[in-house]
PDB file with one MODEL, atoms N, CA, C and O in Angstrom:
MODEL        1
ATOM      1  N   UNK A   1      -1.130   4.181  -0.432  1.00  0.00           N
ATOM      2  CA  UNK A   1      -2.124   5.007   0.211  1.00  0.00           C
ATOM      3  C   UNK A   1      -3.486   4.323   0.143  1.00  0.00           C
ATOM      4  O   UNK A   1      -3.719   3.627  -0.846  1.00  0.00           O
ATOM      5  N   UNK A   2      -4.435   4.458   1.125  1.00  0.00           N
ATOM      6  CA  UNK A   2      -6.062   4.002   0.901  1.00  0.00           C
ATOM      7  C   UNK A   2      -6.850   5.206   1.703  1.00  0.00           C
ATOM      8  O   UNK A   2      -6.539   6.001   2.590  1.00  0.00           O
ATOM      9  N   UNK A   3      -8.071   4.916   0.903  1.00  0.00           N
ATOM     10  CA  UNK A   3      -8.916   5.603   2.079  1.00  0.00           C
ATOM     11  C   UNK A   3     -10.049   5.232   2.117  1.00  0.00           C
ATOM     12  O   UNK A   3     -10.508   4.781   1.068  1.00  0.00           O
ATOM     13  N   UNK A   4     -10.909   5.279   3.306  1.00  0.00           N
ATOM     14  CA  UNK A   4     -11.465   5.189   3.715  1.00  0.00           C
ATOM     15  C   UNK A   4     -12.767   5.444   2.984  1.00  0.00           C
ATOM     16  O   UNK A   4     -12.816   6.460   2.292  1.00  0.00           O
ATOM     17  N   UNK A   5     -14.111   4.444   3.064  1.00  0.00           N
ATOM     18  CA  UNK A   5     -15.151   4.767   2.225  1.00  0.00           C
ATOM     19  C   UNK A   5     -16.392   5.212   2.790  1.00  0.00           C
ATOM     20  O   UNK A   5     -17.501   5.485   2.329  1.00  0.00           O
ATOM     21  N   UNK A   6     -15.820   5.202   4.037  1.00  0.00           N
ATOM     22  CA  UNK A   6     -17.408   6.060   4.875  1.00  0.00           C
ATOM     23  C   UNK A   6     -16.824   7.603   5.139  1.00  0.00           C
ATOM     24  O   UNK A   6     -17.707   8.446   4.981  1.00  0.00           O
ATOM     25  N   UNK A   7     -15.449   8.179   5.529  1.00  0.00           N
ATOM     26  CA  UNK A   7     -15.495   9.169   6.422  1.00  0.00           C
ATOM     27  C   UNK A   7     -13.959   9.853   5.193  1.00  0.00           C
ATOM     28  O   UNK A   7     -13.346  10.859   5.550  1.00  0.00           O
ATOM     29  N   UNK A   8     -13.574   9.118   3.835  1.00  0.00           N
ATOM     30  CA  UNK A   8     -13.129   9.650   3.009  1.00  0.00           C
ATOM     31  C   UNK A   8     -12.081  10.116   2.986  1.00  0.00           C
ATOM     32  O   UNK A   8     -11.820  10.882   2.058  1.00  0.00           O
ATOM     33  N   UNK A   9     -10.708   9.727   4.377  1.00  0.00           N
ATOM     34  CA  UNK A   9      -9.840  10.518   4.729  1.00  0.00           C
ATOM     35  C   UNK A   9      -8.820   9.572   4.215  1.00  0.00           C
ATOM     36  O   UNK A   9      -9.221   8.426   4.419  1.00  0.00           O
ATOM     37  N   UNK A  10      -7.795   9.586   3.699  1.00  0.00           N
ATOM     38  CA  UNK A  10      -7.001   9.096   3.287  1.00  0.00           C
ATOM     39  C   UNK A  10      -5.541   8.788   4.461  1.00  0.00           C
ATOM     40  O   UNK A  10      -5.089   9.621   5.246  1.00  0.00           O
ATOM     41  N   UNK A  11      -5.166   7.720   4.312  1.00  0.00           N
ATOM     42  CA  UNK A  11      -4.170   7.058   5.048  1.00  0.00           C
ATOM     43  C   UNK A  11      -3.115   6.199   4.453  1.00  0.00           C
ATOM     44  O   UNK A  11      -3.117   5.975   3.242  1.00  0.00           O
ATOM     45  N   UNK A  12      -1.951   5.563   5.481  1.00  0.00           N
ATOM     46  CA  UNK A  12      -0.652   5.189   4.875  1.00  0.00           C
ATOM     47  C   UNK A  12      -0.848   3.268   5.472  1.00  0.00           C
ATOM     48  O   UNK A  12      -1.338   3.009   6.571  1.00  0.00           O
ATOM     49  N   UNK A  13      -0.606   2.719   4.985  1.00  0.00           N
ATOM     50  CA  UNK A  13      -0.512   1.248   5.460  1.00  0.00           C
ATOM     51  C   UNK A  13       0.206   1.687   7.107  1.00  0.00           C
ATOM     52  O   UNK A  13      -0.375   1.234   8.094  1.00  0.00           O
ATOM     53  N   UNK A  14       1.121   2.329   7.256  1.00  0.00           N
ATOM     54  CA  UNK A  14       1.289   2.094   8.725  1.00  0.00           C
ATOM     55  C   UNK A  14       0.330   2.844   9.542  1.00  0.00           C
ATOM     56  O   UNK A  14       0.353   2.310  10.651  1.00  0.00           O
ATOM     57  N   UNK A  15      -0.298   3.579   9.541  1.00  0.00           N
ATOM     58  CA  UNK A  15      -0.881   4.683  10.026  1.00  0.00           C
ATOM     59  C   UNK A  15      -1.997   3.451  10.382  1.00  0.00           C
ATOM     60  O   UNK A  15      -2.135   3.220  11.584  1.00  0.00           O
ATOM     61  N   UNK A  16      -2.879   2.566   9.344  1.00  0.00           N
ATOM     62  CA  UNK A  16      -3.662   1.177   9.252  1.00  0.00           C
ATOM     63  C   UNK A  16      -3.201   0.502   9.968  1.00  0.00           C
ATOM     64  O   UNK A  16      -4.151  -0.232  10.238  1.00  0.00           O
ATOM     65  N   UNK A  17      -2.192   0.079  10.668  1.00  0.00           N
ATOM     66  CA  UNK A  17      -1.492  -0.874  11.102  1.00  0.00           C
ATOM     67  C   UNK A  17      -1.719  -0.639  13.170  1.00  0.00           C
ATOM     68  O   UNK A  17      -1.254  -1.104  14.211  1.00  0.00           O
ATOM     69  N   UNK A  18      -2.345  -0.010  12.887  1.00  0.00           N
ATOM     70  CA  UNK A  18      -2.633   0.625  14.435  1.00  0.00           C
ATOM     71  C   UNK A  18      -3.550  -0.199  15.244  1.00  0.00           C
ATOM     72  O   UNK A  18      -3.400  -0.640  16.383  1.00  0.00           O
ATOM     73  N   UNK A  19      -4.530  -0.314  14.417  1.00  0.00           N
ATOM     74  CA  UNK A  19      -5.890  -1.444  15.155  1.00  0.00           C
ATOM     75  C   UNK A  19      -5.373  -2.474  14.394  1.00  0.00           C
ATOM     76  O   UNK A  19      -4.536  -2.639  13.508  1.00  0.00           O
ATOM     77  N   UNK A  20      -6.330  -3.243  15.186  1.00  0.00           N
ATOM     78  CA  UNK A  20      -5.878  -5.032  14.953  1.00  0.00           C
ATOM     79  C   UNK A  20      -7.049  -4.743  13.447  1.00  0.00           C
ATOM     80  O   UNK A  20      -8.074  -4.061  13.431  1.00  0.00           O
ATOM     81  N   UNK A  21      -6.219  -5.791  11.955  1.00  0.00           N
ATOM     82  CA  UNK A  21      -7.280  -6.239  11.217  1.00  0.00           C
ATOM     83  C   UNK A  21      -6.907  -5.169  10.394  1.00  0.00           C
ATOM     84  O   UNK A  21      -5.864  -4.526  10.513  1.00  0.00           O
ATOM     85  N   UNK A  22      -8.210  -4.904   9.144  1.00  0.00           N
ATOM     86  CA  UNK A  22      -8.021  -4.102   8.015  1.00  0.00           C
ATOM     87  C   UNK A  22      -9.151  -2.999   9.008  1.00  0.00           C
ATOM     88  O   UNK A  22     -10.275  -3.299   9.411  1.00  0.00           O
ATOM     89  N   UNK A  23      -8.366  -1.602   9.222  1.00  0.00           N
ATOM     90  CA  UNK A  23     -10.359  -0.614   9.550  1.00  0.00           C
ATOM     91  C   UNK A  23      -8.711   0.299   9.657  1.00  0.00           C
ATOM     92  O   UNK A  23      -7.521   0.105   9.906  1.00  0.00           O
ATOM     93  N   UNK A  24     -10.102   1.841   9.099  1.00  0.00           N
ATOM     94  CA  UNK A  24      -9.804   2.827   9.391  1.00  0.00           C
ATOM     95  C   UNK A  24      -9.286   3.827  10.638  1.00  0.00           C
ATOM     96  O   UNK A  24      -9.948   4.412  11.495  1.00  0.00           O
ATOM     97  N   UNK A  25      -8.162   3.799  10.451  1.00  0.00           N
ATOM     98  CA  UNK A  25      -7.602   4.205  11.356  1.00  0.00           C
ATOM     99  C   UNK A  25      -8.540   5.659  12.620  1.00  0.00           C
ATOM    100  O   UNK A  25      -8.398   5.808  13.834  1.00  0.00           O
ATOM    101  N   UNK A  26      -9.510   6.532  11.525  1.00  0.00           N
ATOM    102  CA  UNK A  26     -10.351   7.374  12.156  1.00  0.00           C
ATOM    103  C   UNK A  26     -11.470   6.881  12.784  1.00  0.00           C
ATOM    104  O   UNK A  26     -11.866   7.176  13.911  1.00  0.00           O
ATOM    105  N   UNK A  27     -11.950   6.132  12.015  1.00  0.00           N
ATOM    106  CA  UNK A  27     -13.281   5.830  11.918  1.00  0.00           C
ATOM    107  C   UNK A  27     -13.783   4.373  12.699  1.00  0.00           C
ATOM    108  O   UNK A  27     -14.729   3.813  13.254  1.00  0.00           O
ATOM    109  N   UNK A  28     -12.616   4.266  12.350  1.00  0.00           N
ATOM    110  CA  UNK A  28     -12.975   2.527  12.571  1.00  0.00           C
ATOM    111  C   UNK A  28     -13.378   1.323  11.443  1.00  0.00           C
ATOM    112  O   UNK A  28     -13.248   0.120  11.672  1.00  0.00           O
ATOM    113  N   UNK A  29     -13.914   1.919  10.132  1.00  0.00           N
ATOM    114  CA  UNK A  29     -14.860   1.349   9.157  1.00  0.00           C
ATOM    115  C   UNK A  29     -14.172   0.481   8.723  1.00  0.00           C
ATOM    116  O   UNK A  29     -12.951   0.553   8.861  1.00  0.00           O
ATOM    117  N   UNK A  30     -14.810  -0.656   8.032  1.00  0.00           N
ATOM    118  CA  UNK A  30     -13.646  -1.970   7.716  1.00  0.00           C
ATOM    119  C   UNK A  30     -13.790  -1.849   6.439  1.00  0.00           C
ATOM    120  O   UNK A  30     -13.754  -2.982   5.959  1.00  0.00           O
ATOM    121  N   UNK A  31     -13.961  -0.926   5.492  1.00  0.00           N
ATOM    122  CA  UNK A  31     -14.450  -1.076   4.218  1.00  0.00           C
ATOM    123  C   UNK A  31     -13.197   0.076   3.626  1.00  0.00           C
ATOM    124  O   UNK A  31     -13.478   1.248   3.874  1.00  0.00           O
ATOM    125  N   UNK A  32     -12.122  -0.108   3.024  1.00  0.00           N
ATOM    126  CA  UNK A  32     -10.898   0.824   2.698  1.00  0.00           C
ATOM    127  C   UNK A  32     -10.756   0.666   1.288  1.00  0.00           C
ATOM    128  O   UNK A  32     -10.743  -0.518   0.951  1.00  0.00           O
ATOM    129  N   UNK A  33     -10.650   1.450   0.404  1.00  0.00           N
ATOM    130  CA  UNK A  33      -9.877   1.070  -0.801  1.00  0.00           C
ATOM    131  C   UNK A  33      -8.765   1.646  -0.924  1.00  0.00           C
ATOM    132  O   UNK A  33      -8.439   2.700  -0.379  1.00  0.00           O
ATOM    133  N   UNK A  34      -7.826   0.682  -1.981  1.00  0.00           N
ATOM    134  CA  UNK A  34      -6.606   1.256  -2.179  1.00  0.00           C
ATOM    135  C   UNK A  34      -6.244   2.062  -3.291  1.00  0.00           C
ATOM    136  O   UNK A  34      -6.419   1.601  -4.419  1.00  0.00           O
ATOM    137  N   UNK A  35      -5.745   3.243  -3.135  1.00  0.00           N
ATOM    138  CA  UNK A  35      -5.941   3.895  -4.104  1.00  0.00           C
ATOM    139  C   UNK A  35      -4.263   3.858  -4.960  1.00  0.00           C
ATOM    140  O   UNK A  35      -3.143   3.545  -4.559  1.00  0.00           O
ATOM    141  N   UNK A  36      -4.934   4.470  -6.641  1.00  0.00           N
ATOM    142  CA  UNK A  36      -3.673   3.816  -7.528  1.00  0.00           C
ATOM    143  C   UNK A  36      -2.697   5.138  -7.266  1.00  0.00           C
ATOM    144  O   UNK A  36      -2.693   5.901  -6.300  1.00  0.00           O
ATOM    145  N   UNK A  37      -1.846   5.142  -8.498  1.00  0.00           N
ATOM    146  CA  UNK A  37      -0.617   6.501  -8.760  1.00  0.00           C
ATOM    147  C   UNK A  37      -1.819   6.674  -9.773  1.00  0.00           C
ATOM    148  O   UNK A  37      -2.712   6.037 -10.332  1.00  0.00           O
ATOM    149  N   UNK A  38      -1.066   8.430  -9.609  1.00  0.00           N
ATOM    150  CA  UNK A  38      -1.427   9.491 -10.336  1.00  0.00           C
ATOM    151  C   UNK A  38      -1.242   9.020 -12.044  1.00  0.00           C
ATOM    152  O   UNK A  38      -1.879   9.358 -13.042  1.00  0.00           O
ATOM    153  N   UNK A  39      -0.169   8.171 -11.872  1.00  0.00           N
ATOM    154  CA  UNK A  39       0.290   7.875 -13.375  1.00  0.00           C
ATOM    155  C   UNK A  39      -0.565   7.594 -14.491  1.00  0.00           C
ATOM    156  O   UNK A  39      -1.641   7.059 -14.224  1.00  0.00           O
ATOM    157  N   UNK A  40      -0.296   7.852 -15.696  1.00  0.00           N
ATOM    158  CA  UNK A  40      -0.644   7.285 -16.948  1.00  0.00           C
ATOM    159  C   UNK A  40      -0.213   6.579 -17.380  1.00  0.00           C
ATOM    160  O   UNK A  40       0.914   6.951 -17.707  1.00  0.00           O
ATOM    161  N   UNK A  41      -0.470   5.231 -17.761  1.00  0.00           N
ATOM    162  CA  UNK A  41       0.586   3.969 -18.280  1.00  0.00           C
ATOM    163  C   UNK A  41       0.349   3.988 -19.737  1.00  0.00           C
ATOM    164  O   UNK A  41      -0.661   3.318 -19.953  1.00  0.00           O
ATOM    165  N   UNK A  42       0.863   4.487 -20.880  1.00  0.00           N
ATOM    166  CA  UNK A  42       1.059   4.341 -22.109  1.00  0.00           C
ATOM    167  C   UNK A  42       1.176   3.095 -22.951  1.00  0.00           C
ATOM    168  O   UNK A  42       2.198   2.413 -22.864  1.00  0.00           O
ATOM    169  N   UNK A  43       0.548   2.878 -23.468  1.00  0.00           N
ATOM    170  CA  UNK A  43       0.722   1.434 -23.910  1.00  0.00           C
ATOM    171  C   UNK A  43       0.792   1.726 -25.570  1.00  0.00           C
ATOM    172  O   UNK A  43       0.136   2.711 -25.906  1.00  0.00           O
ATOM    173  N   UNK A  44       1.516   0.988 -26.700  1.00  0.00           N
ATOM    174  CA  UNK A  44       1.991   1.511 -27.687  1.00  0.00           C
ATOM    175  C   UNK A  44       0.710   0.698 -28.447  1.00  0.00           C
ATOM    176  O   UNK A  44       0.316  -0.225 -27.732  1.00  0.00           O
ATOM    177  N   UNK A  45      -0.017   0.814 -29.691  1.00  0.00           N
ATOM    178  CA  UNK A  45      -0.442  -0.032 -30.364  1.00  0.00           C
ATOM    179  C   UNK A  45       0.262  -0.802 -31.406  1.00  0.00           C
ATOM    180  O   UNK A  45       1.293  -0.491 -32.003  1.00  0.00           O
ATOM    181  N   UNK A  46      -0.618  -2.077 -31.549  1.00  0.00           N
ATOM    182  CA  UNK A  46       0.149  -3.047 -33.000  1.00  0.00           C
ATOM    183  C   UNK A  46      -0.066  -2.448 -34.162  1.00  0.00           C
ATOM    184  O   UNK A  46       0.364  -2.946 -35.202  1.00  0.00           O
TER     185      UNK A  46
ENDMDL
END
């Protein structure tokens, strides 16, 4: 998933895949981040 950093709407790599290049599928904006999982990664200590 990413979204968008001007207009905040969230999208799917194919949904992106529409216009030529990296831009928001709404907006147009070329500026996207990708966003992580919900997850918590646990890491044990030494």
């Amino acid at each position: 998933m990413y979204k968008c950093a001007k207009c905040g709407k969230e999208f799917s790599k194919e949904e992106m895949e529409i216009l030529p290049g990296v831009k928001c599928p709404y907006c147009g904006w070329r500026i996207v981040i990708k966003l992580r999982a919900p997850t918590v990664k646990r890491v044990r200590a030494i």
